[in-house]
C-alpha positions as CSV (number, residue, x, y, z in Angstrom):
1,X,80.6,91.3,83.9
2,X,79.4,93.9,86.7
3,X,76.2,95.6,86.1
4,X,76.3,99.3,85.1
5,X,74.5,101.0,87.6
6,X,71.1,102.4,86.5
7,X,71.0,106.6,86.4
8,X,68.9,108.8,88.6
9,X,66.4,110.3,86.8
10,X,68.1,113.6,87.6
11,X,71.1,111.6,85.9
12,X,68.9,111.2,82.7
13,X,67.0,114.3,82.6
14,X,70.8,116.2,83.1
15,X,71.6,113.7,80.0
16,X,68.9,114.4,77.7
17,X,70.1,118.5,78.0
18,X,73.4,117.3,76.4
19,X,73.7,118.0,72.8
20,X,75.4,115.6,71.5
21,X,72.6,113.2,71.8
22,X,70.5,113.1,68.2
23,X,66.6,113.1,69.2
24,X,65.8,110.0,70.1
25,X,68.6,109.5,72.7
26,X,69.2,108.7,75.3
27,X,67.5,105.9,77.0
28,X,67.8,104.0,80.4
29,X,66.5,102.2,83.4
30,X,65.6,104.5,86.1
31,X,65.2,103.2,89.4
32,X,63.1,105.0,92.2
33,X,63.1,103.5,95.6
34,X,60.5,100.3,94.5
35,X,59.9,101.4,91.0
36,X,62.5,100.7,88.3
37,X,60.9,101.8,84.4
38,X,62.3,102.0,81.1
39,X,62.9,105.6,80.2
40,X,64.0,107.0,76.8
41,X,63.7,110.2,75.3
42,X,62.5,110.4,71.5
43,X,59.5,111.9,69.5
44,X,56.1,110.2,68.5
45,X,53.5,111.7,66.4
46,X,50.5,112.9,67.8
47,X,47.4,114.0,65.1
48,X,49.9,113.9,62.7
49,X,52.7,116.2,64.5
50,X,55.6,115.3,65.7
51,X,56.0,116.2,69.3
52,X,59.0,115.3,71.1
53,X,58.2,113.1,74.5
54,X,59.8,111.2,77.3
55,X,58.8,107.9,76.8
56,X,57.9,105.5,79.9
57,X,57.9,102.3,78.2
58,X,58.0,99.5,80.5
59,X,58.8,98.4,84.2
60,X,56.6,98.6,87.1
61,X,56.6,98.6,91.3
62,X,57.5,95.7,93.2
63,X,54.6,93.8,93.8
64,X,55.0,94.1,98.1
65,X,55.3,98.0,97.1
66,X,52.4,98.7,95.0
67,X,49.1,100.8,95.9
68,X,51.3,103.0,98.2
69,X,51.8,105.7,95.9
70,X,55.3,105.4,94.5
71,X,54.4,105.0,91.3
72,X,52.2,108.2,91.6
73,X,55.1,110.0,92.8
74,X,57.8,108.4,90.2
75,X,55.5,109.9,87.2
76,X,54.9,113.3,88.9
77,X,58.8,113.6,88.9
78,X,58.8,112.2,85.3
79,X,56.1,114.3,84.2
80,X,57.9,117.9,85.7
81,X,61.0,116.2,84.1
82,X,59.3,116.2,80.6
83,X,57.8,120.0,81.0
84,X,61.5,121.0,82.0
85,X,62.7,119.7,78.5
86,X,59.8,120.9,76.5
87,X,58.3,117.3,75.9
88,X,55.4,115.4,77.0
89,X,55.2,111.8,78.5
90,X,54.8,108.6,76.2
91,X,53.2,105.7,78.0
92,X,53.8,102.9,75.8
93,X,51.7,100.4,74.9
94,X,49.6,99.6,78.6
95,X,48.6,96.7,79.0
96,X,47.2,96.5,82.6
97,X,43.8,97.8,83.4
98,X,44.5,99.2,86.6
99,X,47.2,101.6,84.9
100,X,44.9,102.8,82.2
101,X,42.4,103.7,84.3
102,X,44.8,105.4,86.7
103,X,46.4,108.2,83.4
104,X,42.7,108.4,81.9
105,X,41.7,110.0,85.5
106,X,44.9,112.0,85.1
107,X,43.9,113.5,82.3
108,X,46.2,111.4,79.5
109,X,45.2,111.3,76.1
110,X,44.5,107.5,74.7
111,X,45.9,106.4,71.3
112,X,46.6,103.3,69.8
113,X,44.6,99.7,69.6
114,X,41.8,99.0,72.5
115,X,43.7,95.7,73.5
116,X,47.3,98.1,74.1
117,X,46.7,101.5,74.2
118,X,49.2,104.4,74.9
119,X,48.8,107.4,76.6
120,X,50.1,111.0,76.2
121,X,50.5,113.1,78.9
122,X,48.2,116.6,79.2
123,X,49.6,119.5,77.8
């Protein structure tokens, strides 16, 4: 069976306006150039509120790729995606050090266990 090609993330931001979707859909793998992630849309509560988010919840860069900025760039798009929809970004349950470090500087908000926290984007 042919593989289903993977949306832009204009694709999926453009999908996520549609209203026949309930709230937590849609969902895809977005790839950018070297970085392919798991992207859904779908609501996670935050100090006991629900607040609706686009959720980055797992992939990465290819390894020749990485520490040249394309991930940098890939959430900048993904976080102006989320403001144009009214949401925040979700990232799920990080487990590499590197990464954490990298959304604590940005100003994400850490929830969830020590050993696999996630992050919320600023408001």
């Amino acid at each position: 069976m042919p593989r289903v090609k993977d949306p832009s993330l204009d694709e999926f931001v453009e999908e996520c306006r549609n209203p026949k979707w309930d709230r937590t859909l849609p969902r895809a793998w977005i790839e950018d150039g070297p970085v392919r992630f798991y992207l859904r849309r779908a609501e996670h509560v935050l100090d006991s509120v629900g607040v609706p988010t686009l959720d980055l919840a797992n992939g990465g860069v290819l390894k020749e790729e990485r520490g040249k900025g394309h991930f940098t760039a890939f959430l900048e798009r993904v976080e102006q995606a989320a403001k144009s929809l009214g949401r925040r970004v979700y990232v799920e349950n990080v487990l590499n050090p590197i990464l954490a470090d990298f959304l604590r500087r940005r100003g994400y908000l850490e929830r969830g266990h020590e050993e696999c926290p996630c992050f919320w984007s600023p408001e």
